[in-house]
N, C-alpha and C positions, 0 to 999 in steps of 0.2 A: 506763740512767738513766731516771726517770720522775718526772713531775713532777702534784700533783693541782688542775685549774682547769676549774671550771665542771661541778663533783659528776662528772668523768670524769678517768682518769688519760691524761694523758702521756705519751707514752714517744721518746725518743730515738733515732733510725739516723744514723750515720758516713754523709757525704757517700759514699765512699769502696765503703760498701756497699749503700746504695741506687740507684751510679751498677751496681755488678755484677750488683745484682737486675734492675733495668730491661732490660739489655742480656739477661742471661738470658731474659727473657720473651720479649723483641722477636725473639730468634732461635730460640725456642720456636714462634713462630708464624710462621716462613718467613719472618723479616725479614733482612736480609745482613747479615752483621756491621760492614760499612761503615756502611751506614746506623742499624744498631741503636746502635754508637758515637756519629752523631751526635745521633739525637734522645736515647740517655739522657742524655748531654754538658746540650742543653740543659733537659729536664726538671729532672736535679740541682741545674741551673745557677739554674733558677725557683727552685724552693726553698729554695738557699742564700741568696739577696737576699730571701727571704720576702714572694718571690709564689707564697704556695702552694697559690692556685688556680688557678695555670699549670703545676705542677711534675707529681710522679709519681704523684699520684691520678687524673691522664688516664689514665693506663694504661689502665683493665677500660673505658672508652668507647672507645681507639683499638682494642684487642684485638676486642671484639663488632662493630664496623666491619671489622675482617680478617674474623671467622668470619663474618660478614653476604657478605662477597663484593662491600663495598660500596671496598673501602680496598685498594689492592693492596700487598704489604708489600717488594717489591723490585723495581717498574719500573726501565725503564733512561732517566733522565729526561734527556731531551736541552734542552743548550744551543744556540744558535744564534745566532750574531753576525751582524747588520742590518745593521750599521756597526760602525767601531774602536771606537765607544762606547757602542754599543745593542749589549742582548742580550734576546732573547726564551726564554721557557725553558717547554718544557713539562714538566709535572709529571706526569702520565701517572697521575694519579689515584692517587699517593705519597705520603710524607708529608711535609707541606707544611715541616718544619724541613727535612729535606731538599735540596726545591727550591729555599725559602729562602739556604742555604747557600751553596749552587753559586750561585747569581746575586749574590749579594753576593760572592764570589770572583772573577766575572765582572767585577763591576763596582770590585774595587780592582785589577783586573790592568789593566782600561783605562785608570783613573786613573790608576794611575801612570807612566805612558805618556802619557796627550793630557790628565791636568788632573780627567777626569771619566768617569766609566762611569753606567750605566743599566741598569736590568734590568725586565721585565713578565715574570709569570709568571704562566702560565696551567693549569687544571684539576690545581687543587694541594687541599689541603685547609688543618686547621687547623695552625698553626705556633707555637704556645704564645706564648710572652713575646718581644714584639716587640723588646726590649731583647737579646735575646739576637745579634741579628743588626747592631743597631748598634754591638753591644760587640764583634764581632767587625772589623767596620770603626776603630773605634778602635784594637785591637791593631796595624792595619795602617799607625795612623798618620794614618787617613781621617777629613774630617767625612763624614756621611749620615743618608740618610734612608731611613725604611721605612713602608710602607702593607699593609695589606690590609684586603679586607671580610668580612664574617662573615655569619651568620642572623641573620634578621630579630627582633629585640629591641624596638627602640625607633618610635614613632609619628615621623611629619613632622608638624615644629610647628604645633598646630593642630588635628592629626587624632587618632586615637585605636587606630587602626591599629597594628599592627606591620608595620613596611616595612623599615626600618633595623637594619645590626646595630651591635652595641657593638664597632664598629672601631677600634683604638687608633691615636693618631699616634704616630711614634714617631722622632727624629731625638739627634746626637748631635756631639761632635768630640773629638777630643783634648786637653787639657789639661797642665799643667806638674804641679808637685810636690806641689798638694792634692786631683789626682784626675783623672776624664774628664767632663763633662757627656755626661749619659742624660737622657733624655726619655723618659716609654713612659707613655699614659696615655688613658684610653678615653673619649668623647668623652658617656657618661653620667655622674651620680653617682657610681655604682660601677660597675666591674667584674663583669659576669654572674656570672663565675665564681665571686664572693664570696659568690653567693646559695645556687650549690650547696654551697658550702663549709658555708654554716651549716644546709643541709640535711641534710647529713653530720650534722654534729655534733649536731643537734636542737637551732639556735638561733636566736634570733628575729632580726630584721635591723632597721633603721634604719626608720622609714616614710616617709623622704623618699626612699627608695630606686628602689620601685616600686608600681606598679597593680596592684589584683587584676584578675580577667578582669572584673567591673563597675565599672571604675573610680573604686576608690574604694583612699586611701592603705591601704598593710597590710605589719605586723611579721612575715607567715606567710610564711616562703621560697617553701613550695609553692603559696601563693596567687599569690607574686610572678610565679614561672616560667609561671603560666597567664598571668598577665596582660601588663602592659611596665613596661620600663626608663625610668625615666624621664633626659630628657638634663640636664647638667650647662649655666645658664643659659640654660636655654630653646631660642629660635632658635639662638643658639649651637652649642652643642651637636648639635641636629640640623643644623645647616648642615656642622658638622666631621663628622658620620656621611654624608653625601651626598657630601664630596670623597671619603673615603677609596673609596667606590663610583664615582666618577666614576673616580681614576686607578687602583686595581684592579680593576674588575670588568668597568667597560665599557671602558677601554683596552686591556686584556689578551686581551678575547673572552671570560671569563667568565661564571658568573650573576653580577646583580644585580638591583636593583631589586626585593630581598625575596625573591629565589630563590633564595640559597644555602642549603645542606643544614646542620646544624646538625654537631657533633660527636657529640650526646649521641643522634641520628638516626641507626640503622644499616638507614634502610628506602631509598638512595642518596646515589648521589656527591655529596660538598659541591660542587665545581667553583668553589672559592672562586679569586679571585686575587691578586697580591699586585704592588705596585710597589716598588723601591729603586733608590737611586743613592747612588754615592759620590761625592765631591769632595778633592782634594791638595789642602791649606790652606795648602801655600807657591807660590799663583800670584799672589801679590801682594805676598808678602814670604816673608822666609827661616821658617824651619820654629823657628827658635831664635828672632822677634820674636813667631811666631802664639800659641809656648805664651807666652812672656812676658806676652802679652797676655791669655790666658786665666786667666794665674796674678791677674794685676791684679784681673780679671772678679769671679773668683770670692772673691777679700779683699775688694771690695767691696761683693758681694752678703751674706757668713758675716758681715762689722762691719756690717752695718746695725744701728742705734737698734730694738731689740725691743719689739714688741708688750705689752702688761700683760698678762701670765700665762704669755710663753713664753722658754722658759730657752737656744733656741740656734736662729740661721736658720743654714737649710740648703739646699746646694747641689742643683738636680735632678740624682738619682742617687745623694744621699751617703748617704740614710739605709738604701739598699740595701745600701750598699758594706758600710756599718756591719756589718749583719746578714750578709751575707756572712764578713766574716772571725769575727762571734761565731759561726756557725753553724758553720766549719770546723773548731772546736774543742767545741761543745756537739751536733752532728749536728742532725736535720731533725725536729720534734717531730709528733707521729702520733697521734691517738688508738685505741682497739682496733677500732674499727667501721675505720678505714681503714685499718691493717694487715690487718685480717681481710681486707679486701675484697682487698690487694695481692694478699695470700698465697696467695687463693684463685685467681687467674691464674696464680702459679706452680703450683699442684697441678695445672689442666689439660692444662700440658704439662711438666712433668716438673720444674722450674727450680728451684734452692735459693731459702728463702725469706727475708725480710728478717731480719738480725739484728740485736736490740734492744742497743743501748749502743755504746759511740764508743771 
């Protein structure tokens, strides 16, 4: 299937087959198939909610990270329990969806035991869509929360600098019969990621977006990426890029403070960190009043009195969800420059290549 928008054609990949290419690759380059499982699971996963400049266009920057010797593709990342409800986990310079994983496991097996689990994880790298790990927590039944920091992106309000990365917060809980609240959202304008995306594509970007490297607003991705991100309100914004550095980077033992390694960097190790914790939502009442209460929540957030111009409010999360189940039926849309580039990871080591239509 292919579709033509923005003088380039479209083309369509089956969730189904993009999740087989992925793992293909990851076990192409010495990743275990345990692992390659998890991170294609979540890459796909980016993609099907259409964030897909979280999804499987990471690939050829995780891959040049393995071939760099900067990214180890099957550490054996130990968990370690502090306390019944602390767990510290190293990540053993693996992939951070990974490390992620295993500590949000850690921390709904404490929950639901003592009410609440915890997890720091240390010398991890990047972990794609942070929403992947609170969604996983909600399957469990858990509310939670997820942090990490990233490379330095964004100036401290004020400065001009890049110090700060575009850290998303990202928190979540279970819900009754109109869904789960997701939170996942980065504490700039946009999303870095959206910069390379339209880099890919050859398209021009917003100019409230970012800086060129002279500080001066600018529609050119490439320009953007020399210069910064700029944050979402202000102080704001950069105050929410400094927690997520306070409880991942310097909590953990971490870099921080503008020293983590980037993704798109394969000259070393990110040694990014990451914080999460789950929380059981019936310690205060039974598990049948918390969704009741959620189902209320969310009726009276979707009937709010609409704005002049907008045809439906929506839940955080839903419009993900939306795209989710359209996606599961229309596949992952791609233009040629980004299958090229997939496909070309799979010729280096051997791996069948993406096939086009659903």
């Amino acid at each position: 299937m292919e579709l033509q928008r923005n003088h380039q054609t479209t083309y369509f990949v089956s969730l189904e087959n993009a999740h087989k290419f992925v793992e293909g690759v990851l076990i192409g380059n010495k990743v275990c198939p345990e692992h390659a499982a998890i991170v294609a699971r979540c890459l796909v996963q980016a993609d099907a909610r259409g964030v897909d400049t979280h999804g499987c266009n990471r690939v050829p920057s995780y891959m040049r990270r393995i071939r760099q010797g900067v990214l180890q593709p099957s550490p054996h990342i130990q968990v370690k329990a502090i306390s019944p409800v602390v767990h510290q986990v190293d990540g053993k310079n693996g992939f951070g969806f990974v490390s992620a994983t295993l500590a949000m496991d850690a921390c709904i097996k404490s929950a639901l035991d003592y009410g609440i689990g915890m997890a720091s994880v240390k010398h991890s790298n990047h972990f794609g869509m942070s929403a992947s790990f609170v969604m996983q927590a909600n399957a469990a039944g858990m509310m939670s929360l997820v942090f990490t920091n990233s490379s330095p992106a964004l100036p401290a309000w004020g400065a001009k600098d890049r110090l700060l990365g575009v850290s998303p917060i990202a928190c979540g809980a279970p819900g009754g019969a109109d869904g789960d609240f997701v939170l996942d959202m980065a504490p700039s304008i946009a999303a870095r990621g959206k910069i390379y995306k339209a880099l890919r594509r050859e398209e021009k970007i917003p100019k409230d977006w970012a800086l060129d490297a002279h500080g001066n607003p600018t529609d050119d991705p490439a320009a953007a990426l020399e210069g910064v991100m700029l944050p979402m309100g202000g102080p704001k914004g950069s105050a929410l890029a400094i927690m997520m550095d306070v409880f991942s980077g310097v909590l953990s033992g971490s870099a921080f403070a503008g020293e983590v390694t980037g993704p798109y960097d394969p000259s070393k190790a990110s040694d990014v960190g990451h914080f999460l914790l789950a929380i059981k939502p019936d310690l205060f009442m039974s598990s049948k009043e918390f969704r009741a209460r959620m189902d209320y929540l969310y009726q009276r957030v979707t009937s709010s009195s609409k704005m002049a111009g907008v045809d439906r409010v929506y839940f955080p999360g839903e419009l993900e969800q939306i795209q989710a189940q359209l996606r599961k039926s229309t596949g992952i849309p791609w233009v040629q420059a980004e299958i090229d580039a997939l496909n070309a990871e799979a010729d280096l080591v051997d791996a069948p290549h993406l096939v086009i239509g659903v």
